[in-house]
C-alpha positions as CSV (number, residue, x, y, z in Angstrom):
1,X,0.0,0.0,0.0
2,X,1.7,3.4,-1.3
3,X,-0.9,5.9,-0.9
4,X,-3.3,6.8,2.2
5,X,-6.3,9.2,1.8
6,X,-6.4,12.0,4.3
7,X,-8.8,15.0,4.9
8,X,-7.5,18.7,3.4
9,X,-7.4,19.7,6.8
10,X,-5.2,17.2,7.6
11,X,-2.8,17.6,4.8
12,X,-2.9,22.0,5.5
13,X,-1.2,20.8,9.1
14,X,1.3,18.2,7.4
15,X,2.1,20.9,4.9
16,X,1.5,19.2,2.2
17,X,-1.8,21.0,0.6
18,X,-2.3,25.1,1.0
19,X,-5.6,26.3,3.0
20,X,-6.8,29.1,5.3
21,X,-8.2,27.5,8.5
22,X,-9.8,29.1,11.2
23,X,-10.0,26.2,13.2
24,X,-7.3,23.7,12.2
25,X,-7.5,20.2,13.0
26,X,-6.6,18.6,16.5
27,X,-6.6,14.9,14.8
28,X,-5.1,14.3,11.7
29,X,-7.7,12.4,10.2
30,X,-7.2,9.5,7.9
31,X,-8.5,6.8,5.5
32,X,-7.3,3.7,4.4
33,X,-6.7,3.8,0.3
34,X,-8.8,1.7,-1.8
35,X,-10.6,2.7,-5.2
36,X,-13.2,-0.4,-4.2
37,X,-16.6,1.0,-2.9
38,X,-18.0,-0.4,0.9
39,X,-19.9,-2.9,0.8
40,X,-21.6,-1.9,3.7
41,X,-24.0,-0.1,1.4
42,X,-25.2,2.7,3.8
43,X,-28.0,5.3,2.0
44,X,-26.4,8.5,3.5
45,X,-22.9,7.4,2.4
46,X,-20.7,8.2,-0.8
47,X,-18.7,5.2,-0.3
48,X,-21.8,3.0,-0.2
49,X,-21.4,0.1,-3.4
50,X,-24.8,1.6,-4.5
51,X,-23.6,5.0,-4.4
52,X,-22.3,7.3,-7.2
53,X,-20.8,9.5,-5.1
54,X,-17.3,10.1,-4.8
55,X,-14.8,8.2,-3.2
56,X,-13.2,10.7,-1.6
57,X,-16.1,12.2,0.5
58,X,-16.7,11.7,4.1
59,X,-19.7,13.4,5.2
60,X,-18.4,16.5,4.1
61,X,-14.8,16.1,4.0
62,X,-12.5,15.3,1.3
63,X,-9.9,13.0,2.0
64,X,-7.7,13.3,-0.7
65,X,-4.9,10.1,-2.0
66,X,-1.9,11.3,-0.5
67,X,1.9,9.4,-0.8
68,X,1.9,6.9,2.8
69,X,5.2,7.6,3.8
70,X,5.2,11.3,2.9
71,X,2.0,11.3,5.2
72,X,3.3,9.1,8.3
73,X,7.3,11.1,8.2
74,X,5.4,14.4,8.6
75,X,2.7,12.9,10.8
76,X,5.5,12.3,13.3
77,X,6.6,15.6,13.3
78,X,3.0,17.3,13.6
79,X,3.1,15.2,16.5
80,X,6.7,16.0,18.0
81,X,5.3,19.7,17.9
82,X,2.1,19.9,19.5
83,X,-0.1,20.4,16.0
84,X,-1.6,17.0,16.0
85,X,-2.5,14.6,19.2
86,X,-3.9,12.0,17.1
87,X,-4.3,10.4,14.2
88,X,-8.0,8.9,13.6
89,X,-7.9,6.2,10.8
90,X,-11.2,5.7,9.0
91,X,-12.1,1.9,7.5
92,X,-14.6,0.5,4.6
93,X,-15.6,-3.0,3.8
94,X,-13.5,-4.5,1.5
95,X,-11.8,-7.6,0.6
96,X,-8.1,-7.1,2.2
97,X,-9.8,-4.1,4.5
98,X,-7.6,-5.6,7.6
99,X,-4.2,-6.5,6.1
100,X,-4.4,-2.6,4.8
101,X,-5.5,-1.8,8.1
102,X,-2.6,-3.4,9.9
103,X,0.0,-1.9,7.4
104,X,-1.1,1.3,8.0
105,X,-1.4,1.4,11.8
106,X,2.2,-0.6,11.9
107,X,3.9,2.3,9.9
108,X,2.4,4.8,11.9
109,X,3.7,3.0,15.1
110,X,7.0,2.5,13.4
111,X,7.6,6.1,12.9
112,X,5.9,7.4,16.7
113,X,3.9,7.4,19.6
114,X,0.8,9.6,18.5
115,X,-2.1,8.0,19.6
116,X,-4.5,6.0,17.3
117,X,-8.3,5.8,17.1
118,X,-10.2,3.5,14.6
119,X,-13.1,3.7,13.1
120,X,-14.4,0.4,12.4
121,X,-17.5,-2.4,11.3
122,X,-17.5,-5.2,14.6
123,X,-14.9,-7.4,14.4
124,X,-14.0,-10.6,16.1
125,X,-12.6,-10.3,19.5
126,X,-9.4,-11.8,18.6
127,X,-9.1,-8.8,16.3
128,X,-9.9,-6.5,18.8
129,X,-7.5,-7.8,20.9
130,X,-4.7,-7.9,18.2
131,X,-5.6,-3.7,17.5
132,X,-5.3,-3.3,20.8
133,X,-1.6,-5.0,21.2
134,X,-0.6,-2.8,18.3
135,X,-1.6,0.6,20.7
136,X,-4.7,1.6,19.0
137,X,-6.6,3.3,22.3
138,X,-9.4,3.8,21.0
139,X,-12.2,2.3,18.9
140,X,-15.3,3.7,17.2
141,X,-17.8,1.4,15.5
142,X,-20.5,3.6,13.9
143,X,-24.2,2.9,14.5
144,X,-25.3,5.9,12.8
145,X,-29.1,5.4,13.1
146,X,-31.0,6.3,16.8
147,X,-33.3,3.0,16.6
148,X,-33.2,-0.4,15.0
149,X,-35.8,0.6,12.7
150,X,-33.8,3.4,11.2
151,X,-30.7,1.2,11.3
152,X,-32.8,-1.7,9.2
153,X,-33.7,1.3,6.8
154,X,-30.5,3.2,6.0
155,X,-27.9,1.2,7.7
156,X,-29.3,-2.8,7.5
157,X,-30.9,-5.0,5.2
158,X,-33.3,-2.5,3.2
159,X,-30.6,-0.7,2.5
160,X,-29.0,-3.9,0.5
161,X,-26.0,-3.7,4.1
162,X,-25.2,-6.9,5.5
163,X,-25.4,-4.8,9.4
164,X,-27.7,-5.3,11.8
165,X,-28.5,-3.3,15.2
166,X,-27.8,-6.0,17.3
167,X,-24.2,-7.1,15.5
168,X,-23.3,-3.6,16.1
169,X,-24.5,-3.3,19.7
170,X,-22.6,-6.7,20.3
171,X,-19.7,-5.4,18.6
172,X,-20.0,-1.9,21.1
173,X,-20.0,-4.5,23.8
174,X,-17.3,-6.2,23.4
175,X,-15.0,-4.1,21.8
176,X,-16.0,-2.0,25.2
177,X,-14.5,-5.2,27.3
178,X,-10.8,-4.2,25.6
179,X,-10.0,-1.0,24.7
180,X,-10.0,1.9,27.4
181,X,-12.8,4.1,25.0
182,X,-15.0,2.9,23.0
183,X,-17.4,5.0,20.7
184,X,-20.0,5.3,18.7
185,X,-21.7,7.8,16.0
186,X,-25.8,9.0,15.8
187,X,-26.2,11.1,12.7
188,X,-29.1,13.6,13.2
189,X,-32.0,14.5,10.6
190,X,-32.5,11.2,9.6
191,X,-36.1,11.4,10.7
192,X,-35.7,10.3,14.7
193,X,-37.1,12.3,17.9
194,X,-35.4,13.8,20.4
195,X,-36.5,11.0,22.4
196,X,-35.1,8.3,20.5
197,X,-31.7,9.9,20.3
198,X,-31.4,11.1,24.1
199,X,-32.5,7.7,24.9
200,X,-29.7,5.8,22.7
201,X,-27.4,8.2,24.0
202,X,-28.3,7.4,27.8
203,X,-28.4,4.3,27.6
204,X,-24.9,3.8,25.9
205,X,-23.7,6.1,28.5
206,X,-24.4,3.5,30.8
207,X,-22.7,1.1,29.2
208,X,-19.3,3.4,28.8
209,X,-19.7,4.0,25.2
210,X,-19.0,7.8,24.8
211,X,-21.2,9.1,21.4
212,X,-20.7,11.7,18.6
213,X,-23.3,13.4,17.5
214,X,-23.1,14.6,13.7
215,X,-25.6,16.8,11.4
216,X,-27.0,14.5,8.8
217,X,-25.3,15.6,5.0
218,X,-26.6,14.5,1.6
219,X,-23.8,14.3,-0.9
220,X,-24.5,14.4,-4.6
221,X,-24.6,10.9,-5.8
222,X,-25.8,9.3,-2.0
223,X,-29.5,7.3,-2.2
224,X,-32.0,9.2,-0.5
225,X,-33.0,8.5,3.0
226,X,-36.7,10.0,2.9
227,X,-36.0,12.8,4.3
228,X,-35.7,16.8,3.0
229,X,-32.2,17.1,1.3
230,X,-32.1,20.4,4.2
231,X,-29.6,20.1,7.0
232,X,-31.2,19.0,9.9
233,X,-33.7,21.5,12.0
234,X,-31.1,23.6,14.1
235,X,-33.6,23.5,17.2
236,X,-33.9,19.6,17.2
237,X,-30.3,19.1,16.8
238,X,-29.4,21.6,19.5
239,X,-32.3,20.0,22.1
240,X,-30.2,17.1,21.7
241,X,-27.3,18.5,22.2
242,X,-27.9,19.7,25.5
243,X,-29.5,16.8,26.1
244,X,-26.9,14.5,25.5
245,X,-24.2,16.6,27.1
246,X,-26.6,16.5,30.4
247,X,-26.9,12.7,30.2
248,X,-22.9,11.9,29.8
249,X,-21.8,14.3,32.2
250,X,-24.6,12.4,34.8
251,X,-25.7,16.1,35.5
252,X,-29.4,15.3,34.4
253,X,-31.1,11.8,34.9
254,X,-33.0,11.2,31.6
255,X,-36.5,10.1,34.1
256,X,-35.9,14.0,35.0
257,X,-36.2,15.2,31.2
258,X,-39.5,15.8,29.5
259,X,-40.9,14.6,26.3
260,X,-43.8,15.8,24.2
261,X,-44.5,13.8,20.9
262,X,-41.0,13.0,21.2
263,X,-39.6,16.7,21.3
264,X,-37.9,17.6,24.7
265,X,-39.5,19.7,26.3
266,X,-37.8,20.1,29.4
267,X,-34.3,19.9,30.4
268,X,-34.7,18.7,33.9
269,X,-32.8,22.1,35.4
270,X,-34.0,25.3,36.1
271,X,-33.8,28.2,34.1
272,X,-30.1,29.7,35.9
273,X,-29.2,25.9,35.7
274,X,-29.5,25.6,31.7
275,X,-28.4,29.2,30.9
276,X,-25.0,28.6,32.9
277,X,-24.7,25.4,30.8
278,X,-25.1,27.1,27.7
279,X,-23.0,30.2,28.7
280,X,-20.1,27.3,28.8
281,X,-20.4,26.5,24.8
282,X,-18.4,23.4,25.8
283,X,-22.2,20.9,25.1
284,X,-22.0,22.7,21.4
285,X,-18.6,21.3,20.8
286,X,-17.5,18.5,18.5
287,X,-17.9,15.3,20.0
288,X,-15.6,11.9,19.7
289,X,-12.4,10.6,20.8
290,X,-9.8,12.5,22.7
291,X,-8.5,15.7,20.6
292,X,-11.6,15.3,17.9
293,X,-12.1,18.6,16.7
294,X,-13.5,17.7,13.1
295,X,-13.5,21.2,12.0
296,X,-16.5,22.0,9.7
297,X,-17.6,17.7,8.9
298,X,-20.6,18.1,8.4
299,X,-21.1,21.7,8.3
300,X,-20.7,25.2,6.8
301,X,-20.4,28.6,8.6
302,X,-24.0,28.7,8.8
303,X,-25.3,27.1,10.5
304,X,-22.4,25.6,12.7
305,X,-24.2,22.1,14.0
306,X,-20.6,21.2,16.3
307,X,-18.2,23.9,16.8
308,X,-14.5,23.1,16.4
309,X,-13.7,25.4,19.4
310,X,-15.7,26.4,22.4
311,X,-18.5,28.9,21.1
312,X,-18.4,32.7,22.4
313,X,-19.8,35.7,22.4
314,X,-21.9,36.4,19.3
315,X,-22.0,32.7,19.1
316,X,-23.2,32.1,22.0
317,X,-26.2,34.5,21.4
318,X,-26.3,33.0,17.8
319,X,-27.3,29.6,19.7
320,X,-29.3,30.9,22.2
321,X,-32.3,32.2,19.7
322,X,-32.0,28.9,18.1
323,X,-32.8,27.4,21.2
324,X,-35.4,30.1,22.4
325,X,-38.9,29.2,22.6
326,X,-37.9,25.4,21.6
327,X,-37.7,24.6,25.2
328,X,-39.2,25.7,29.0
329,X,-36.6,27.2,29.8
C-alpha cells in the first residue's frame, strides 16, 4: 500500500496542501486507500457500493490520495510539535480491508507514539485484541441510526448492508471489554425524535460508550434516505445537544427530562441551571475521541451544528435564539 487518503485539513497541518483554517484540525484524520466501494452499502454514504458519489467524500470532508510515507514522516513531526494529538484512521468493507489496516497502523507506530483511534464495522474479539496489542486506544464502530428501525432502513438490510442493530451493539459491547474508550456515531436529521436519540445516548452512556453526534449531510450521488435534502432543523439538533451533554456528564437523569411527541420539552434544570450550561459552549462542541475537533464535517459557517472550538460571544447568542422558545426554559 503506497498511498493513504487523508482530509484537506489534515494535509494544510502536514504541509502538504495550502488552506486558510480558522480552526485547524486537532486529529489528523485519515482513510485507508482503496478505489473499491463499501460494501456496507449505507444510503447516506458516498462510499456505499450503491452510491455514485465520490470516493473521496466523508460526510463533508474530502480525504484526498496522498503518498503513505510522505503522510506518516510528517505525521511524526505534527506530533513532535504539538499540532496534532492523534491520528484517527477511517475503514470501509472490503476484501483485504484488515491486512491494509494493519499496514497502516504498523507504519504509523513504526515512525511514533501519536495516539490512534479507529473507526471500524465489529470485528472478532481476537481482532480487537490484536488492535489493541498494536496501541490503537481507541475504537469507534458507527451505528449511525438512533433505533433499529432506522438502522434496518439506512444502515441494515433494506438498504442492501449486511449490518444489523444487534451485530453492532454486540460489537460496542465487546469491543467495550478491551480497549479503554469505545465509541459510537448517531447522525441527526435522519427522521428520529429527540427522544429516540437522548434515549440511545443514555443508555450507551451506561454502558461506557461515549457518542458523537453529527448533522445528517446529503452528498450528490448518495440514495435518499426520505428525508428533506435540508440540514437537519437547528432546534432539534441543538435539544439534543444539550440533552446528550446533560446525560454523559450524569448532570441530568433522563426520568428527570421531558418529552412531548418525542420533542424535549424540558431539560430537567432550572432556568439559571440551563443558561449557565449554555453560557459554557463546551455541550455545542464536537464530539468523539480524545482531541476530535473535526473542524467544519458536516457543516458550513451557517449554520455551525458542532463547533471546532468552544462557542463565544456572538456565538453564543447565535445559539441561544436557536434554542429560544424550543424549550421551558
Amino acid at each position: 500500500m503506497k498511498q493513504v487518503r487523508a482530509s484537506l485539513g489534515t494535509l494544510a497541518v502536514l504541509g502538504m496542501e495550502l488552506m486558510l483554517m480558522d480552526a485547524p484540525p486537532t486529529t489528523a484524520y485519515l482513510q485507508i486507500y482503496t478505489e473499491q466501494r463499501c460494501r456496507a452499502n449505507c444510503l447516506f454514504c458516498s462510499q456505499a457500493s450503491d452510491s455514485e458519489g465520490e470516493l473521496k467524500h466523508i460526510a463533508r470532508g474530502q480525504y484526498m490520495p496522498a503518498d503513505l510515507e510522505e503522510v506518516v514522516r510528517r505525521l511524526e513531526i505534527a506530533f513532535e510539535n504539538g499540532y496534532l494529538h492523534r491520528a484517527c484512521i477511517q475503514t470501509a468493507m472490503y476484501p483485504g480491508m484488515w491486512k491494509d489496516t494493519m499496514y497502516l497502523i504498523r507504519r504509523i507506530r513504526d515512525t511514533c507514539n501519536i495516539p490512534v483511534s479507529l473507526s471500524v464495522f465489529p470485528l472478532d474479539d481476537p481482532k480487537y485484541h490484536t488492535l489493541a496489542g498494536m496501541g490503537v486506544d481507541q475504537l469507534v464502530i458507527p451505528l449511525d441510526a438512533s433505533t433499529p428501525e432506522l438502522f434496518h432502513r439506512i444502515k441494515g438490510k433494506e438498504a442492501g448492508s449486511p449490518f444489523t442493530w444487534d451485530s453492532h451493539m454486540d460489537g460496542l459491547t465487546r469491543a467495550a471489554a478491551v480497549f479503554p474508550h469505545v465509541g459510537t456515531h448517531i447522525i441527526v436529521g435522519m427522521g428520529e425524535t429527540d427522544k429516540e436519540v437522548v434515549e440511545l445516548v443514555g443508555r450507551l452512556h451506561g454502558m461506557g460508550i461515549n457518542t458523537a453526534l453529527f448533522a445528517y449531510t446529503r452528498l450528490p450521488g448518495t440514495r435518499a434516505v426520505d428525508v428533506a435534502d435540508a440540514a437537519p432543523d437547528i432546534g432539534h439538533y441543538r435539544r439534543v445537544q444539550i440533552a446528550s451533554y446533560l446525560v454523559r456528564h450524569d448532570l441530568v437523569r433522563l426520568d428527570d427530562m421531558e418529552f412531548e411527541g418525542g420533542d424535549l420539552t424540558h431539560f430537567g434544570l432550572d432556568g439559571h441551571e440551563l443558561e449557565s450550561i449554555i453560557e459554557m459552549g463546551e455541550a455545542f462542541m464536537t464530539t468523539g475521541c480524545t482531541n476530535c475537533n473535526r473542524p467544519y464535517a458536516t457543516e458550513t459557517h451557517n449554520p455551525v451544528y458542532n463547533y471546532p472550538v468552544a462557542p463565544c460571544g456572538s456565538e453564543i447568542d447565535t445559539i441561544k435564539r436557536q434554542i429560544k422558545n424550543e424549550i421551558e426554559m
